[in-house]
N, C-alpha and C positions, 0 to 999 in steps of 0.2 A: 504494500500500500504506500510507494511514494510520497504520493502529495497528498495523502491526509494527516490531520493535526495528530500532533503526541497525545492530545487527549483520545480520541477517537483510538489511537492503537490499545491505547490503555483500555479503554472500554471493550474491542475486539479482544483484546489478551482475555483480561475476565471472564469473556463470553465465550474465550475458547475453552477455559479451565474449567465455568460453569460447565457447558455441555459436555465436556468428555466424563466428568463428574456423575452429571444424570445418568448418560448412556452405559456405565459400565454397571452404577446400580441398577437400574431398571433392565438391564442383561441378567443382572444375577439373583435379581427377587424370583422370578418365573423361574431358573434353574434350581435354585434352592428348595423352592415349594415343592416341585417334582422331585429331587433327586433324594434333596434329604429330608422331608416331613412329607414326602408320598402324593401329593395332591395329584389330583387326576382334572382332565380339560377344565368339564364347569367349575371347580376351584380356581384355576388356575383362571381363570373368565374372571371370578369373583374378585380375586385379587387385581387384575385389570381394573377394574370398575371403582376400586377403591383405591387405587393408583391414579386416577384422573379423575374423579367427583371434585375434587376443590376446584375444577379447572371450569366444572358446571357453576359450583356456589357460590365461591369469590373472586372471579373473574372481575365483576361488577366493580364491587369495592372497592377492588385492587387497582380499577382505574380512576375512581373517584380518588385516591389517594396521592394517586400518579399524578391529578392536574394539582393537587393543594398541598404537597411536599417534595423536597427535595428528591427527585429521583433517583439520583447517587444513593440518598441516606435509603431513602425504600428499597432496592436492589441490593447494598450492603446487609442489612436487615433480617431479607428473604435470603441470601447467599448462609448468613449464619443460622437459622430457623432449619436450612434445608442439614447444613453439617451435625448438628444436634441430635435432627432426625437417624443420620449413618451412624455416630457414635454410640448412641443407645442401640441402633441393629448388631451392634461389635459387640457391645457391652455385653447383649443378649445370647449373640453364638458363643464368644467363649466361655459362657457360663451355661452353656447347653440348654437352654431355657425359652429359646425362640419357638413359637407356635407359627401356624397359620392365621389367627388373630390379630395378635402382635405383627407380624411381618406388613397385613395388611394395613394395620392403624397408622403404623410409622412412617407406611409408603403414602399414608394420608398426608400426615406430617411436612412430610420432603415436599411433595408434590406442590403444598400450601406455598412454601418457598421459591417454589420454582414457578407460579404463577406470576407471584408479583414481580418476581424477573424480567420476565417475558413481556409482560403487560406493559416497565418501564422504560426498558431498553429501545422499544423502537421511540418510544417518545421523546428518548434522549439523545437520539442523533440527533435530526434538525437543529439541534442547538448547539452542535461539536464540528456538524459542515455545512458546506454552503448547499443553497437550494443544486447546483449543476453537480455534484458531487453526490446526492443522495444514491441516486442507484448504484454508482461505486461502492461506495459504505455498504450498502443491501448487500450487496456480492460479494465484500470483504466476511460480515459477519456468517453470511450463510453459507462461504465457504468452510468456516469455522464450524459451524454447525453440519455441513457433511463429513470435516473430517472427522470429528466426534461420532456422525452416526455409523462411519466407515472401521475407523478404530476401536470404539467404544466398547462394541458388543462382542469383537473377536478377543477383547484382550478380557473383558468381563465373565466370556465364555471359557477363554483358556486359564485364567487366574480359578475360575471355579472347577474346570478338570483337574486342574495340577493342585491346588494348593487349597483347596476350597472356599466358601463364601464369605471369612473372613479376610481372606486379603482383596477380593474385589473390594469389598467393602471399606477396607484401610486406605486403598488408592482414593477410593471417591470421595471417601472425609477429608483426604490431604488436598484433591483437588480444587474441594469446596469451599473449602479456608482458603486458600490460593486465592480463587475469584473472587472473594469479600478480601482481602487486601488488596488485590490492585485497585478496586473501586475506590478506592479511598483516598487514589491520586485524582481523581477526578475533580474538576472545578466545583462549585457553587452553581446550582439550574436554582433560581428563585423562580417559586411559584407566578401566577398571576396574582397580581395584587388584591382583587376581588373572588378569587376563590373560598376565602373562607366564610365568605358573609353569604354562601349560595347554600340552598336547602339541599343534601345530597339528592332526595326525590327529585328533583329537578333537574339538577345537575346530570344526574343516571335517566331520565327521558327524552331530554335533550338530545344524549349524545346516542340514545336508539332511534331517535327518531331522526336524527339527522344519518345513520346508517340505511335506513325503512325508505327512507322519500331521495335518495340520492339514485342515480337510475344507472350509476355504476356500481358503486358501493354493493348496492342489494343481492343482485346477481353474481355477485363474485362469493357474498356472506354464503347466499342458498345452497352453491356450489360446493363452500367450505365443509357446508356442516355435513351432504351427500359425503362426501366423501373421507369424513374421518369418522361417522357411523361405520360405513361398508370396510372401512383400515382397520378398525378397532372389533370388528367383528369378528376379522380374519386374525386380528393380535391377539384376541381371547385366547384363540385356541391352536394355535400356530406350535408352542413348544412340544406341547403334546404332539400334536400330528407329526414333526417332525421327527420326535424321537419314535414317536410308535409305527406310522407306517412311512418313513423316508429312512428309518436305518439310520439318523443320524446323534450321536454323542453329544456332549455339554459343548466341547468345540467346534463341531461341526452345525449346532445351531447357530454359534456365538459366528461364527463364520460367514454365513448364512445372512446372518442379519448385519453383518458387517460387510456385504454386499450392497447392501440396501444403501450406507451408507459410501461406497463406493460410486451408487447410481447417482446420489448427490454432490456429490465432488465432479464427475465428469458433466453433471447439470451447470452446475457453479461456475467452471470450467471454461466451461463453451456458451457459456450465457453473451458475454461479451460479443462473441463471431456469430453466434446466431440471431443477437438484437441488430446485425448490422444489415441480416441477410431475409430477417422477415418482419411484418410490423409488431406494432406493441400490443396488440391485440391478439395477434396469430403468435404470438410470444407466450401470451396468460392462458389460452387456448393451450397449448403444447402440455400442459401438465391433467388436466382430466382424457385427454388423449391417451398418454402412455400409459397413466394408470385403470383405463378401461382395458389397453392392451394386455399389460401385467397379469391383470384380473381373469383372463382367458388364460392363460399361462399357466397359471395356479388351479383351474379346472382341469386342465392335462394333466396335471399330476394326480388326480381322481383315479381314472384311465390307465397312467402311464407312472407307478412313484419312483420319482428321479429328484433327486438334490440339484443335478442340473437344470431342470427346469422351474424345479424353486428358485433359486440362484438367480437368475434371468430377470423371472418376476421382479425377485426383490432390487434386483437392479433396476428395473422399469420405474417402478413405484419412487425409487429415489430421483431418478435424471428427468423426469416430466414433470413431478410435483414441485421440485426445489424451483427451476424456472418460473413458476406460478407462483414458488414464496417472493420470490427476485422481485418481480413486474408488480403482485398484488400489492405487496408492501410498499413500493414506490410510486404505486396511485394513489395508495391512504394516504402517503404522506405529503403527497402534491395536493390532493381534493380536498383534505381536511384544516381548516386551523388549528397553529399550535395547542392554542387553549384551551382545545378542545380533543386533542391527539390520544393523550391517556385515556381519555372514556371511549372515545371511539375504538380505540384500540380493545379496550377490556369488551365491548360491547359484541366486537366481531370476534375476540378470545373466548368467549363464553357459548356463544353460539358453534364457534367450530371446536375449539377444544372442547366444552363442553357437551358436545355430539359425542366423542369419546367413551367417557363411562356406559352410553347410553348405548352405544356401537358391542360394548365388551360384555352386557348386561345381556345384547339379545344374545350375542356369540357363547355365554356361558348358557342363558336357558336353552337354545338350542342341543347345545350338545350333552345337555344334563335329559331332556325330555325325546331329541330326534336324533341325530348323529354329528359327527364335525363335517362329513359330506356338504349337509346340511348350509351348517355355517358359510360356509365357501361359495356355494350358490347366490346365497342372499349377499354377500360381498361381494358377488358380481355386478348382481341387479343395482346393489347401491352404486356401482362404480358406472355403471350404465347410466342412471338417471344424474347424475354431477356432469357427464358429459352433453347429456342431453340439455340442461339448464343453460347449460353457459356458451353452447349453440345458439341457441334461441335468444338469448341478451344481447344488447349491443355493442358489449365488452371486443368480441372479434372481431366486428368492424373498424377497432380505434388505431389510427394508423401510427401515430404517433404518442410519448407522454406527452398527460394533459398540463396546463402550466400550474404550478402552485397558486394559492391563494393567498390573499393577506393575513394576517392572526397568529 
């Protein structure tokens, strides 16, 4: 990243330590549940769902918080909330004492953390670059976040082969702590000087109703939310299927899904050469594409069970979607005022992360009442209708980014 400011690296370092942090725990919650306290898919679904609920409950909040405090300090905050959460999972294994309860409440915990992360972070670039740098910055952090999703889960998979679920877990607390101290070089973001005198109700319908009546915004929300139900369907129960009918190990899931994360890095990648070679539209487009395709992919393995063609999938699922993070993120942050960034942000965090629990919930009843076949089906059909939606908007049409706004 050249010509971005030292603050901004700093915030990318954080963001890199953050995610690699999440991704090696949330590798080794689902292997541990399986491997060592026995859980079977709907468990394993269960824990999903309690793994991403705060992403439904305080998504909100967490933006209302984002326009009326320092963003720095909230992010530092949630980095340490989230480390608390690993250290007590440490605490618990080497004292042999970890349930399936426990594992789940904790990943409650983390997750809380990792929301308000999430929620502040995009609200805090604008203010570290200039408007013609944002999607630079997008593609800085998100690169950051595929190599986390790339590395993450291989090394969270093989740390839990080799040495078991306590040292994923040591790496992730060390990570955790890492990214709540570089925040802390971070400048001073002052709020809006009138946010504290605003009624949160207010504040929190504002900034849905300004995502509802925007006629890009909308379409891209509807889109979000298809498509991390039908992901989170197939995440329920994915460990499972993997080890029981793909033949695959702790490593060779963690691989697997470190794939996925491979798909995002060459997304990342080539973002740059392919915004030169199609519009900004046919750009946002590219990512419910590949992951319809993925989604067909993942039904051959019904038919056909091959690691490689899982593999493939999960590569799709990362190089089409991460494009869609690049471009979506870079229209919130062009169409929306700052003032207003944090909520809008939480508002379309809630909706599409918080589609997750709800993605994982049907993915466990499924394969608690019908089969994981099942599951995978309906993870198509979601991946079907996300594509269809955002067809039909006039997000593909947009030939070009829109110009920022004032605020």
């Amino acid at each position: 990243m050249p010509s971005l400011s030292p603050a901004f690296r700093r915030l990318a370092s954080s963001n890199l330590a953050a995610q690699f942090s999440e991704q090696i725990a949330l590798a080794a919650a689902p292997l541990a549940a399986v491997l060592a306290l026995g859980a079977d898919a709907a468990q394993t679904g269960y824990l999903q769902t309690a793994q991403t609920l705060p992403f439904l409950l305080l998504s909100l909040p967490a933006g209302v918080l984002a326009d009326r405090m320092q963003r720095r300090l909230l992010m530092s905050a949630a980095e340490c909330a989230r480390a608390v959460s690993l250290l007590c999972l440490l605490a618990l294994l080497w004292s042999g004492q970890l349930t399936l309860p426990l594992l789940a409440a904790l990943g409650f915990l983390g997750a809380v953390g990792t929301v308000a992360y999430n929620v502040a972070a995009p609200a805090l670039v604008p203010r570290l670059v200039p408007q013609a740098e944002l999607a630079g910055a997008n593609r800085w952090l998100e690169l950051a976040r595929s190599a986390a999703f790339s590395a993450g889960p291989a090394a969270g998979g093989a740390l839990v082969s080799a040495l078991g679920a306590s040292a994923a877990y040591a790496l992730a607390t060390a990570l955790s702590l890492l990214a709540a101290m570089l925040l802390a070089g971070l400048p001073a973001d002052a709020p809006a000087a009138t946010a504290t005198r605003r009624h949160i109700g207010r504040e929190l319908a504002e900034g849905a109703a300004f995502v509802l009546r925007h006629p890009l915004l909308r379409p891209v929300l509807v889109t979000a939310v298809f498509f991390n139900v039908a992901w989170f369907v197939l995440q329920a129960v994915y460990v499972v299927y993997a080890i029981r009918d793909l033949g695959l190990d702790a490593a060779g899931v963690g691989l697997t899904l470190g794939i996925y994360g491979l798909g995002m890095l060459a997304g990342a990648l080539l973002a740059p050469r392919l915004a030169r070679r199609l519009s900004f539209g046919a750009l946002i487009a590219a990512g419910p594409l590949c992951a319809l395709l993925a989604s067909a992919l993942m039904l051959l393995t019904l038919a056909r069970p091959s690691p490689a063609l899982a593999a493939l999938a999960f590569f799709l699922f990362g190089a089409g979607p991460i494009l869609w993070t690049i471009a979506t993120t870079t229209l919130r942050q062009a169409v929306t005022p700052n003032a207003m960034l944090g909520r809008v942000s939480a508002v379309i965090l809630t909706a599409t992360f918080g589609a997750r629990p709800v993605g994982a919930l049907i993915g466990a009843a499924l394969a608690e009442h019908v089969d994981i076949a099942a599951c995978l089906w309906v993870s198509a059909l979601g991946f079907a209708l996300q594509f269809a939606v955002i067809c039909a908007s006039p997000v593909p049409r947009l030939r070009t980014q829109p110009e920022a706004v004032a605020g």
